[in-house]
VOPASE-131611 format. One record per atom (N, C-alpha, C): residue number from 0; atom name; x, y, z; residue in one letter. Coordinates in nm, 2 decimals. Example, Ala and Ser with C-alpha at 12.3 -4.5 7.8 and 13.67 -1.06 7.14 Angstrom:
PT num atomo     xx     yy     zz residuo
PT   0     N   1.32  -0.57   0.78       A
PT   0    CA   1.23  -0.45   0.78       A
PT   0     C   1.32  -0.33   0.78       A
PT   1     N   1.28  -0.22   0.71       S
PT   1    CA   1.37  -0.11   0.71       S
PT   1     C   1.29   0.00   0.79       S
***
This chain:
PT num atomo     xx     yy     zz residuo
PT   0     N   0.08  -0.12   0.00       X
PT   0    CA   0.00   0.00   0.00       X
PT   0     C   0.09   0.13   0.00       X
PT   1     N   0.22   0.15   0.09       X
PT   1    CA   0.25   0.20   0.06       X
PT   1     C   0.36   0.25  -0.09       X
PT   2     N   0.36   0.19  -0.17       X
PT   2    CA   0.38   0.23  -0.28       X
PT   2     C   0.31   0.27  -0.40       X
PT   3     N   0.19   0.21  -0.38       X
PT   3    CA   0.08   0.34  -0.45       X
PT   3     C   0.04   0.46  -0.41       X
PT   4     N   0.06   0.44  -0.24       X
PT   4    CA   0.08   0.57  -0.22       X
PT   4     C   0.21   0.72  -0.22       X
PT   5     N   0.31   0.61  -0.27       X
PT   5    CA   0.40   0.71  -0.30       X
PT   5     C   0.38   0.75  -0.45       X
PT   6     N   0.36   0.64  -0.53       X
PT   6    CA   0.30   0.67  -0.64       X
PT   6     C   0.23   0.77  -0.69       X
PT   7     N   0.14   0.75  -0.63       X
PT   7    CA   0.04   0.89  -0.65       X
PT   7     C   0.11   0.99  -0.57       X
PT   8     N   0.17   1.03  -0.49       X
PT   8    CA   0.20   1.15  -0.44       X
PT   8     C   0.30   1.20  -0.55       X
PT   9     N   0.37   1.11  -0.61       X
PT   9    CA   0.48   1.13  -0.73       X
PT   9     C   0.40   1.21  -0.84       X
PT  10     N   0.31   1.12  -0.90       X
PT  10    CA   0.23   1.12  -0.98       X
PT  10     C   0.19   1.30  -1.00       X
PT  11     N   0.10   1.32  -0.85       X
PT  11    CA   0.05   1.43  -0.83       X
PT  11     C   0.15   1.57  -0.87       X
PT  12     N   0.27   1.53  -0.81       X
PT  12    CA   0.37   1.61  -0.81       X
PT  12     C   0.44   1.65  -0.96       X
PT  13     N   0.42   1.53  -1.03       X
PT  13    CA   0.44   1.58  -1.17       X
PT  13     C   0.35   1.66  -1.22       X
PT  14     N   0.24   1.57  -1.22       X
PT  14    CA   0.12   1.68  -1.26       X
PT  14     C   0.13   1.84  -1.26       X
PT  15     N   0.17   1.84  -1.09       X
PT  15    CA   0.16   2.02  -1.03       X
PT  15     C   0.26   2.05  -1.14       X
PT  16     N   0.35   2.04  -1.18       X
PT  16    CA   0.48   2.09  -1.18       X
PT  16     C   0.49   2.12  -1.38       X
PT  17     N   0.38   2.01  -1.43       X
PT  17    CA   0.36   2.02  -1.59       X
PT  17     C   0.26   2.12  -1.56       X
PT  18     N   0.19   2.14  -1.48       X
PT  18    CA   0.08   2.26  -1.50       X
PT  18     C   0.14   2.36  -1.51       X
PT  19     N   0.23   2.42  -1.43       X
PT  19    CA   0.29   2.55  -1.41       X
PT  19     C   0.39   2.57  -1.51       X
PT  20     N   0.45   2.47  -1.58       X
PT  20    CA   0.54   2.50  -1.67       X
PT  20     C   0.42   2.50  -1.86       X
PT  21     N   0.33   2.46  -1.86       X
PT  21    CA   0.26   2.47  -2.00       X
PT  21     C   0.17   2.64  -1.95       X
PT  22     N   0.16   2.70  -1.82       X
PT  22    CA   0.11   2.81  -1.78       X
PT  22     C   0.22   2.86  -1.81       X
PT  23     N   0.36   2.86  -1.78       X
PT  23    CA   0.45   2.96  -1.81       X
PT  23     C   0.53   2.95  -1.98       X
PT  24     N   0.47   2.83  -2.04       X
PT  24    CA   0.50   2.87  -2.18       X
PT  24     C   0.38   2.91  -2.26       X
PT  25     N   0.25   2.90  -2.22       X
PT  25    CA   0.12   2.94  -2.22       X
PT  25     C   0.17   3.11  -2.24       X
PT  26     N   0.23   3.18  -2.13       X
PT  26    CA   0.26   3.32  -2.12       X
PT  26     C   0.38   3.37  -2.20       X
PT  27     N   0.48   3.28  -2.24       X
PT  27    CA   0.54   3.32  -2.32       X
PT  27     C   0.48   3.30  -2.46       X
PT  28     N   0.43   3.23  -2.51       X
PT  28    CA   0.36   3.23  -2.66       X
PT  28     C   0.29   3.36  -2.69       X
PT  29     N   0.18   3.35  -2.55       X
PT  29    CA   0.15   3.54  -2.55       X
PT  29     C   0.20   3.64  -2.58       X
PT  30     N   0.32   3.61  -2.54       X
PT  30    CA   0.41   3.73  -2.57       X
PT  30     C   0.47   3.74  -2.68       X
PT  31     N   0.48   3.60  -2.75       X
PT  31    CA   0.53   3.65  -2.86       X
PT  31     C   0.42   3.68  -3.01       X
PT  32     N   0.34   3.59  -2.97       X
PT  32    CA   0.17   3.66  -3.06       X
PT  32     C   0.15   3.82  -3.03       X
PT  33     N   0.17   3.87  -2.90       X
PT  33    CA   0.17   4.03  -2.91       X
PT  33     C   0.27   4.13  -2.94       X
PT  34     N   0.40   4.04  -2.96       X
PT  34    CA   0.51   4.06  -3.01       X
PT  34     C   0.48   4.10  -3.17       X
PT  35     N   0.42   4.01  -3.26       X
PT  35    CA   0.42   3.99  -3.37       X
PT  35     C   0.29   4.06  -3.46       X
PT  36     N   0.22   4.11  -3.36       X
PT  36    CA   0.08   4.17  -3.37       X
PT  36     C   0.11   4.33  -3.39       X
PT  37     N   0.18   4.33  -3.27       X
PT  37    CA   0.23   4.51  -3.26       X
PT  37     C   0.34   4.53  -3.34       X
PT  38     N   0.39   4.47  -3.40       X
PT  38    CA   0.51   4.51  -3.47       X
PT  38     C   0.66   4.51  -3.42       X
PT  39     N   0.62   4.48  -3.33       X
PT  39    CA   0.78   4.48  -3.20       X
PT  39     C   0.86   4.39  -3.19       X
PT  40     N   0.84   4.30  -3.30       X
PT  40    CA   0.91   4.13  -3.27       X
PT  40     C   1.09   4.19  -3.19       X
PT  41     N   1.11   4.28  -3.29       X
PT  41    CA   1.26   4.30  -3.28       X
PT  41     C   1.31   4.33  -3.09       X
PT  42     N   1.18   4.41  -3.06       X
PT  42    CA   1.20   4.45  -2.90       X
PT  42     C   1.23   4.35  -2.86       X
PT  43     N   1.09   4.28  -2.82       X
PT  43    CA   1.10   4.14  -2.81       X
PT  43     C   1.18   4.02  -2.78       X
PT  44     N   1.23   4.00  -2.87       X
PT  44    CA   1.37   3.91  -2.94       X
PT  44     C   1.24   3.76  -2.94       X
PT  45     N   1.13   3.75  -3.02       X
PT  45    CA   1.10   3.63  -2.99       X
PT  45     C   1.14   3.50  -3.06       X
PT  46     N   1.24   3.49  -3.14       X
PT  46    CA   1.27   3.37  -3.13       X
PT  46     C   1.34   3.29  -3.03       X
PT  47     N   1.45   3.42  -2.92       X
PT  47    CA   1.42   3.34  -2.78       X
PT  47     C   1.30   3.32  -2.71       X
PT  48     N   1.22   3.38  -2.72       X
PT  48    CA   1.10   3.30  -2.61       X
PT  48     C   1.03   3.20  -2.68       X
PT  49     N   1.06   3.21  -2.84       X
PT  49    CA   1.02   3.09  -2.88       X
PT  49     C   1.09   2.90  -2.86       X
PT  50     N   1.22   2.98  -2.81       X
PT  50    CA   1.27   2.84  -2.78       X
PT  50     C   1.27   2.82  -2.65       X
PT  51     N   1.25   2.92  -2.56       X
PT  51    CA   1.23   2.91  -2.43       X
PT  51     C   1.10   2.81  -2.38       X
PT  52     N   1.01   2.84  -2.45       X
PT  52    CA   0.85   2.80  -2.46       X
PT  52     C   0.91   2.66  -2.54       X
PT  53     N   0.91   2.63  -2.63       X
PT  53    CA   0.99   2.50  -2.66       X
PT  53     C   1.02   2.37  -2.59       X
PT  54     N   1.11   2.43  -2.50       X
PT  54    CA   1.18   2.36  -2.42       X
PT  54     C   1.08   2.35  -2.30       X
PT  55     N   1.02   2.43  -2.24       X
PT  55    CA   0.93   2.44  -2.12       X
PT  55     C   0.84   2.28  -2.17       X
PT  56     N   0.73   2.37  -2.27       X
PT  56    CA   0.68   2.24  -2.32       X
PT  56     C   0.73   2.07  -2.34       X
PT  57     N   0.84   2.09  -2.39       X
PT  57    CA   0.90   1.96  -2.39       X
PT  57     C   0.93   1.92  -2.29       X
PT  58     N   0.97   1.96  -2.21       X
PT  58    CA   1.06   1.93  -2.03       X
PT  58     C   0.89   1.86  -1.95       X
PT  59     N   0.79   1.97  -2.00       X
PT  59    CA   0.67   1.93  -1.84       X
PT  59     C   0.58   1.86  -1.95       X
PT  60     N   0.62   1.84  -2.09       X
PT  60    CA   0.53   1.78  -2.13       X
PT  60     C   0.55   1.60  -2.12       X
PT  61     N   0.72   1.56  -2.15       X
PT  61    CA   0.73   1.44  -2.10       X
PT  61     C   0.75   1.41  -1.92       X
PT  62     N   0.71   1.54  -1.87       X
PT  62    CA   0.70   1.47  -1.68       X
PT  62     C   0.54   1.43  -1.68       X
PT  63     N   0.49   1.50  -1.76       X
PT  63    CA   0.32   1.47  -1.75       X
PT  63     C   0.28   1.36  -1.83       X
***
């Protein structure tokens, strides 16, 4: 028993942790769609947040 219950506490803890990371590539995509909207890409620099966001996704998408 207790290793389903570690399990799931594991489990859960991925979960939390893929949430906050597709929320914080969630907010960079934002920024670079308002980046590319206003004309500011260059302020910006979004092809770093686009690989920032990249990576985010990749990293909490294979913990989830």
């Amino acid at each position: 028993m207790a290793k389903s219950t570690n399990l799931a506490a594991r489990a859960a803890s991925d979960l939390t942790s893929a949430h906050q990371g597709l929320l914080r590539a969630n907010l960079l995509f934002g920024l670079i769609q308002y980046a590319i909207t206003s004309g500011n890409v260059n302020e910006f620099r979004a092809h770093s947040l686009a690989d920032i966001g990249t990576k985010l996704t990749r990293t909490y998408g294979e913990r989830a």
